[in-house]
N, C-alpha and C positions, 0 to 999 in steps of 0.2 A: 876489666873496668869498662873497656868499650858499650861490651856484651848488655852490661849492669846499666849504663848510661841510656846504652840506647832502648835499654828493658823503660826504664826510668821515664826515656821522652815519652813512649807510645802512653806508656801510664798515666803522664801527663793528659797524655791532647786528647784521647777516646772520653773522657769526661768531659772537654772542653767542648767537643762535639758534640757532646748530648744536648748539653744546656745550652747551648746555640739552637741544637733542633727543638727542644722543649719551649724557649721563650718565642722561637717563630710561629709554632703552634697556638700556644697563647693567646700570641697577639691578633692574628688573622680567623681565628675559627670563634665566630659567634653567635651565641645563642639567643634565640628569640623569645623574650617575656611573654606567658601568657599561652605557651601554647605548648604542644606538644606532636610525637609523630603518631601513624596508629596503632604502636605499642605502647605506644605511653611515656615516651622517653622524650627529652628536651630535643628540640629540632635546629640543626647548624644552617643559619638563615642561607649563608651562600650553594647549599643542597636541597633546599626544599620552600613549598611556596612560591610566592611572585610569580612574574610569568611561567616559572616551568610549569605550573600547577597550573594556570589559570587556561593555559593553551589544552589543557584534557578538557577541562569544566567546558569553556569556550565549545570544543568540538564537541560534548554532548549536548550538550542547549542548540546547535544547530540540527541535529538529528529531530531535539525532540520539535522543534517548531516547525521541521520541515513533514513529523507528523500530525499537531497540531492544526497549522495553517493548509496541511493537504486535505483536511475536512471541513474546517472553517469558511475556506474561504468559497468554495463552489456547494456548501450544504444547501442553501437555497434552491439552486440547480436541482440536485437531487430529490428533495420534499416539493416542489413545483413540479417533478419528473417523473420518477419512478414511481412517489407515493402518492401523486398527482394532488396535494393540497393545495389552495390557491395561496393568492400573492400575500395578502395580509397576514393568512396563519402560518405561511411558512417563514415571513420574515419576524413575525412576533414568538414563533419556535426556537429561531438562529436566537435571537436578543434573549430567552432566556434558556438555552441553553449555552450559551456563548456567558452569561451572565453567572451563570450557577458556574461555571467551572471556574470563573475569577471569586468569587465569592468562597469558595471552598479552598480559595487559596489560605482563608482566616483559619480554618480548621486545619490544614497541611503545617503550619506555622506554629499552630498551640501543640500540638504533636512533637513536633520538631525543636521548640526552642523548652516544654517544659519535661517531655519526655526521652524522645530516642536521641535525640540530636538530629544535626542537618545530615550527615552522611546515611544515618541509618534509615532516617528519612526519604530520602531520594532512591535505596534501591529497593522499599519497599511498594511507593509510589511505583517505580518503573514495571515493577511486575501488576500490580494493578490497571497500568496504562497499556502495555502491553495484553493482558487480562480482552479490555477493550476491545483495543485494536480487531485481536482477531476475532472475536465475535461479530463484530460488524462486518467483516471481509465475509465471514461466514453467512450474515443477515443478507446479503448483495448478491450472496449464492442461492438463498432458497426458492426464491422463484421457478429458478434454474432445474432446482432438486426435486421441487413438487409436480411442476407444471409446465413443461415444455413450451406450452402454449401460452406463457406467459412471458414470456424473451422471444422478441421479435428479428432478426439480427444480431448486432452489438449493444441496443438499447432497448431499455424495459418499455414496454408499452404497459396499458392503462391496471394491468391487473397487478394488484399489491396484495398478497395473502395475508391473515390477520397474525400470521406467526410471524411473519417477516418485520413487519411494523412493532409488535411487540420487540424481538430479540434488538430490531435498532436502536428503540428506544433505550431499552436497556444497557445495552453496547455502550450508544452516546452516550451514557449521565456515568459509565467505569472510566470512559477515557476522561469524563470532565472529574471523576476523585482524583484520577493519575494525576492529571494536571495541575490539582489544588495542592497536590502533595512534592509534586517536583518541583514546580516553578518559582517559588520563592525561597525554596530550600537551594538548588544551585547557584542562583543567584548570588545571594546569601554569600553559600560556601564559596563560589570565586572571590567575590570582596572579601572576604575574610584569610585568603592567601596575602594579602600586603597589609603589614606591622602599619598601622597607622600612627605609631610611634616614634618613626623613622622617617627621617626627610622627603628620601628619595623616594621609598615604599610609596608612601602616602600621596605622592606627585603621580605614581604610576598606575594608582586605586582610581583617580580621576581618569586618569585615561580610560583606562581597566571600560568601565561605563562607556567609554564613547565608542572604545573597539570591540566591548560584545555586543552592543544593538548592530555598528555595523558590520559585524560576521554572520551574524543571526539574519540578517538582511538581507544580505551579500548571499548564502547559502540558499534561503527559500528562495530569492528572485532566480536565482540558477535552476532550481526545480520543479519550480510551483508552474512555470509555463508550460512544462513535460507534461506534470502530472495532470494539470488541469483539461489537456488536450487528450489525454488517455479517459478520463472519466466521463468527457461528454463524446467524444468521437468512438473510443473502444469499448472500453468494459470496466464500470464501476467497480468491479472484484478486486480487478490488478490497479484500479486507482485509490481500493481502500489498503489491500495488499501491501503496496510499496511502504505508506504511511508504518505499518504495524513493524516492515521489517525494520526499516530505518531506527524504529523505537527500539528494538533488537541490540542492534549497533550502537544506541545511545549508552545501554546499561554494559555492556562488554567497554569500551571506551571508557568508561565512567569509571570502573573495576582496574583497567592499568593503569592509570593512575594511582591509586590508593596510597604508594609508596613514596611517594613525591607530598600527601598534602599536609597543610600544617593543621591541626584539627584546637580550638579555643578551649581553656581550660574553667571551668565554670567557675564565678568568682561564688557564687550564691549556695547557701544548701535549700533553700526555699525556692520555689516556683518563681519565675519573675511576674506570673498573674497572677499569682497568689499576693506576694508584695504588692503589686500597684491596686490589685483591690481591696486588701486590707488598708492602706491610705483612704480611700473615700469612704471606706465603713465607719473607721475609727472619726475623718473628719464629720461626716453626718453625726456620729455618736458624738460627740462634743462643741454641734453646734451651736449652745447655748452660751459655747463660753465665749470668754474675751480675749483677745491675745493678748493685751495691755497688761491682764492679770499675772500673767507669767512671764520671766524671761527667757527667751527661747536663743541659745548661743549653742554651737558648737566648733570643738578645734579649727574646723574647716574656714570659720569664720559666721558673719550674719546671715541667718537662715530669710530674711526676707528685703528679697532685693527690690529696690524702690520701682524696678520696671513691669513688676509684675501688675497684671490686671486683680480686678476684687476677685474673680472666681478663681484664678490660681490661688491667692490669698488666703481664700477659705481653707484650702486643702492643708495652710502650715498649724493648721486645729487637730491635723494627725499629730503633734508633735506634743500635745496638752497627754499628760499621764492623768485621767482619772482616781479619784482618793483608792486607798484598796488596791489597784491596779499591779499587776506584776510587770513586772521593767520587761521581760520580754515579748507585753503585750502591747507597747508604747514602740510606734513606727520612730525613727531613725529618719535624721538628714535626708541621707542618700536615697531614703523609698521614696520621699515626699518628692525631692529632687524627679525619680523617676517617672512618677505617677504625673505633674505639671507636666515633666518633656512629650508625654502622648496627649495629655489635654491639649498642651498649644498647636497640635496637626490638626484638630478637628475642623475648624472655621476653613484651614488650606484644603484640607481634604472635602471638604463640599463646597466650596469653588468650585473647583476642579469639575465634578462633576457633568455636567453641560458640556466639556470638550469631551467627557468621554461620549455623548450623546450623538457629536458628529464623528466620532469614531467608527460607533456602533452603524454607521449609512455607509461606511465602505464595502462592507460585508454583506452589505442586503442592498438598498436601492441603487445605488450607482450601480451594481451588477444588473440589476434589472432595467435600468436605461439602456447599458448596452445590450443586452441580449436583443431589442428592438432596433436597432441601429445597423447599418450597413457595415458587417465585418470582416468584408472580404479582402484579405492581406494580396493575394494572387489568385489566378483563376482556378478553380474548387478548392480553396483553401480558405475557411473562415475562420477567425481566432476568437476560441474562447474568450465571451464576455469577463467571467473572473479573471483572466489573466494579464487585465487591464492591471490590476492590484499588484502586478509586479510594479509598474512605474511610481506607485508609490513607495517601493524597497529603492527603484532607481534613485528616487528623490534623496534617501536618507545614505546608499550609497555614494553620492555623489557628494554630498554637502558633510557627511561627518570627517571625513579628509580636513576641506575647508574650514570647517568648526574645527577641528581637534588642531589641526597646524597653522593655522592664519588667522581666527579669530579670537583665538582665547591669547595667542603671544599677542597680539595686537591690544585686546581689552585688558590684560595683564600689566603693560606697559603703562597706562593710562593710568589704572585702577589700584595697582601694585598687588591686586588678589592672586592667588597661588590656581585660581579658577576664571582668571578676567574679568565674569561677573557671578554674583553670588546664587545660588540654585534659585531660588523664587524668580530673580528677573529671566532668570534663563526659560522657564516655566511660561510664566506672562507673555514673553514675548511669543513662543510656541503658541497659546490661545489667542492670541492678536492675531497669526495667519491665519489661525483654522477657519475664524469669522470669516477672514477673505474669501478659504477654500469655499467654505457653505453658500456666498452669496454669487461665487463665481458658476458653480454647482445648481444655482436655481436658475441664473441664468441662461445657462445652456438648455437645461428644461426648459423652459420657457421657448427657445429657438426649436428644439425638440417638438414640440406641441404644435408653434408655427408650421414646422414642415410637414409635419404630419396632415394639417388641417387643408395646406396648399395644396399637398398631391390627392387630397381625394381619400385618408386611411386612416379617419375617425372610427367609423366602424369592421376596421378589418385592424384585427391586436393581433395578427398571425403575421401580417405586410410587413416587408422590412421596411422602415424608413427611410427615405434617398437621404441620409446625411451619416455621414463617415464618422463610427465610432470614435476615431481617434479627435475628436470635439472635448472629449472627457479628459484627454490627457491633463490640459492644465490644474482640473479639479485632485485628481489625483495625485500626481506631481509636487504639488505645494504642499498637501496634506504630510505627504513624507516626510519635506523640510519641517514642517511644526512639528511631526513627529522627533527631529532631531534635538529640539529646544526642549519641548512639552517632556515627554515619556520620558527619555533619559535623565530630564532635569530631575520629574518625580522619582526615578529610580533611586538615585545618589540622595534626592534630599530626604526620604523616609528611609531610606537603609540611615544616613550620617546623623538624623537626629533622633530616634528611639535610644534606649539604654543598648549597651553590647549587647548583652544578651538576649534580647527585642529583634534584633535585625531580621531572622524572618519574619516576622511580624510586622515591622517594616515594610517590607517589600510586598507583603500580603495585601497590606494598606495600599499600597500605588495597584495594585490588581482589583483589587477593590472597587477602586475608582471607576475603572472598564466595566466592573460584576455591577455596581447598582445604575453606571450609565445604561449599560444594558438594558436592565428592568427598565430603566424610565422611560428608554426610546419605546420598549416593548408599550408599555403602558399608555403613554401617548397616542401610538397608533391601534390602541384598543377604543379608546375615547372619541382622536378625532375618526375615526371610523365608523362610530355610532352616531356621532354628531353631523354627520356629513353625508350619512347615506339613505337621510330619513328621506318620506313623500317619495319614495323610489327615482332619488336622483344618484348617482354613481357618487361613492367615496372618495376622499381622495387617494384613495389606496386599490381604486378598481381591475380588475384583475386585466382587462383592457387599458394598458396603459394610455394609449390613445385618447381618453377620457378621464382619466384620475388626472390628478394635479399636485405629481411630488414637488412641482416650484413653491405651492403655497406652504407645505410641511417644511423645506427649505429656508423658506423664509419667516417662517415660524420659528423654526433652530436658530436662526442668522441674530434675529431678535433676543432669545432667550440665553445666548451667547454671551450678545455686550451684556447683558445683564450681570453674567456670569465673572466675567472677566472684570465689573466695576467691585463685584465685591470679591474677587482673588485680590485686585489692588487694595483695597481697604483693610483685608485679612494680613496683605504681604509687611506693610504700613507698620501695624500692629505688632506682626510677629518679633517676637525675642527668640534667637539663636541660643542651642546650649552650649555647654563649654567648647565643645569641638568647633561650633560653627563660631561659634564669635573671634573664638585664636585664630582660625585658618578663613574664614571670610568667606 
């Protein structure tokens, strides 16, 4: 009986056991709507995504902008240099090829959101950029290979062969496809590791934004002073080299990952550009009608909300079914819905514009201020002009801390938004400094010209100027901090208001903004260059800077700025948030 009893209890409790282990399980392992791992299998939110995930993406997007920004930012250098083009065509080269690789971000993004996806996207991208990379390392060698006599030392003297010019060209416009095809694709895929469904997730999505620009930041300013010092002092090979390996390291980093992310399960079997331009076809096709004629309801509730403007308005004529018409050929709520949320970016999206314009001057003129300026750190020790452009990583180094842990708890408090203040003002306020930067920026020109004119060095553009590059710091510096308001704010706000499955395209959008500033900076100084150089007096873009007059293009930016900015406020005014933005603020 003992024997039987005590058979009896185990037989008891070993069950009792289980279902204790079974309802702990239960209770604690949950799964995340909407997504999956990349087998295809539902993903247990506390294993995958969120930070784990976003610390791979985070460390490839450093790699890749540290190959990026290792060409960008001294390419002027180089086309004033090696290929010896002068000041105007090589900064009007940087602006549109700096331009076309943000612009191609639109293409990387219809690829990505209606075809491969963001993941397949990105490591197709990376072989392409990589692709780049090393043809250009290889373009920086052929001088080398052909002509002895064409490398002087460490630096290329006046002979550029026409192969060489050719294969860079080419080079640069693979690394500008990579770039169109990564760059809004990772992005993308980091925010898309946090459930924006969930409290917390979606508290850490914001962050997310302020800690990859400052890692991304953080990382080139660590590098880019190496690198830059390697490509004017040593050897443009090992300074395009480094870029290409690093791009190497992006896609390897990118790949351990893989196991870790949570990959978005398409809600759609239609293209999401297929949807939102089947909306404006069907509303053009039915512009004749009335809406009054029809009633237009769905479960969702009223399809037209009283804050819409008339041309949102027009588009709920997608909603009118034509006589005849087959029901599957009559747009839905939710498209109409989608196709208004990218209408309403457009007025914010050319706003914007004009900041990318003073963008566009860090990359080209303010480099070329200093290269005339007194850059001696210690004695034989000059520091590269571009590597001034770190202090504007310092600036956003510095202040994104501040912003992410002391301003936003601070305007949180106040405000009670989940973000302290709502993306647009955070935006405005970022183009409010850059005017500052631009006019502090002409100003120094201005003293720049003075000293120039005092010591006697109007006609010598080869003279250093007796005044101490680090004049520029402040112009640079400040530009950072707008960068920390401005860039990040477009970041968050065209990823948060496009449709889900938009988001790269989204982001494409905030790239965009850089690609046509580009052009226009480009453009500009194709105009006032003709305007300005007639009767044989010097442009203001004259290859003797000593004589041109980047204060009055400065000041010409400073102008068309406020402009910019009264009607970003006017558009801000305006704008209606979608559902995301109006619950979470």
């Amino acid at each position: 009986m003992a024997v039987s009893t005590q058979s009896d209890d185990v037989a008891i409790q070993v069950p009792l056991v289980h279902v204790q282990v079974h309802v702990h399980v239960h209770v604690h392992v949950h799964v995340v709507d909407g997504a999956v791992d990349y087998k295809g299998r539902p993903v247990i939110r506390s294993k995958s995504g969120s930070w784990t995930s976003a610390r791979f993406i985070i460390g490839v997007e450093v790699a890749e902008r540290v190959a990026f920004y290792g060409i960008k930012t001294n390419l002027i250098s180089y086309l004033t240099g090696p290929l010896q083009q002068n000041t105007a065509t090589a900064a009007k080269n940087v602006n549109v090829w700096s331009g076309t690789s943000y612009m191609l971000a639109l293409f990387g993004a219809f690829i990505a959101d209606s075809y491969l996806g963001r993941y397949r996207t990105i490591i197709l991208a990376s072989f392409i950029y990589i692709l780049g990379l090393g043809l250009l390392t290889l373009s920086a060698m052929l001088p080398s290979l052909i002509n002895s006599e064409c490398q002087g030392g460490n630096k290329f003297t006046s002979c550029s062969p026409p192969l060489q010019v050719i294969l860079f060209f080419i080079s640069l416009y693979l690394v500008a496809i990579g770039q169109g095809g990564h760059k809004p694709c990772v992005q993308a895929f980091g925010a898309d590791q946090f459930d924006e469904q969930h409290p917390e997730e979606y508290k850490a999505r914001s962050s997310f934004f302020n800690w990859w620009y400052f890692t991304l930041v953080a990382g080139c300013m660590a590098t880019l002073w190496i690198l830059n010092y390697i490509q004017d002092n040593l050897s443009w090979v090992l300074g395009f080299g480094i870029p290409f390996v690093a791009m190497i390291i992006a896609l390897l980093v990118f790949l351990l990952g893989t196991m870790t992310y949570r990959f978005n399960i398409q809600q759609h079997d239609k293209s999401p550009f297929l949807r939102i331009g089947r909306v404006f076809i069907a509303a053009i096709r039915n512009r004749r009608a009335t809406l009054s004629c029809t009633p237009i309801e769905e479960e969702t509730g009223r399809i037209l909300p009283h804050q819409d403007s008339e041309l949102f308005k027009f588009l709920n004529k997608a909603l009118l079914a034509p006589k005849g018409s087959k029901e599957e050929e009559t747009c839905c709520h939710s498209e109409v819905e989608e196709a208004k949320a990218v209408l309403r970016l457009v007025p914010i999206w050319a706003s914007c514009l004009v900041y990318a314009i003073v963008f566009a001057q860090v990359f080209t003129f303010f480099t070329k201020q200093g290269i005339t300026m007194d850059r001696k750190l210690f004695a034989g020790f000059d520091i590269p002009a571009a590597s001034l452009q770190t202090l504007t990583n310092l600036g956003i180094v510095l202040f994104t801390p501040i912003y992410d842990r002391l301003f936003v708890p601070i305007t949180r408090a106040i405000t009670g938004k989940p973000s302290g203040i709502t993306m647009l003002q955070r935006i405005g306020i970022g183009i409010s400094i850059s005017i500052f930067t631009i006019v502090l920026a002409a100003l120094v020109e201005m003293k720049r010209l003075e000293t120039a004119r005092e010591s006697g060095l109007i006609d010598e553009p080869n003279a250093t100027v007796p005044m101490s590059i680090w004049w520029l710091t402040p112009q640079y510096f400040l530009f950072g901090v707008s960068e920390v308001f401005t860039m990040v704010g477009l970041q968050e706000f065209f990823y948060d208001q496009v449709p889900n499955e938009l988001r790269s395209m989204g982001l494409a959008l905030y790239l965009s903004v850089l690609g046509v500033g580009s052009f226009l900076s480009g453009f500009l100084i194709s105009v006032i260059e003709k305007l300005t150089e007639k009767d044989g007096q010097d442009s203001w873009f004259a290859n003797n800077l000593n004589k041109a007059h980047l204060d009055y293009f400065y000041w010409l930016i400073a102008v068309l700025s406020v402009m910019g900015l009264t009607l970003f406020i006017f558009s801000a005014k305006s704008y209606t948030y979608n559902r995301k933005g109006t619950t979470r603020g």
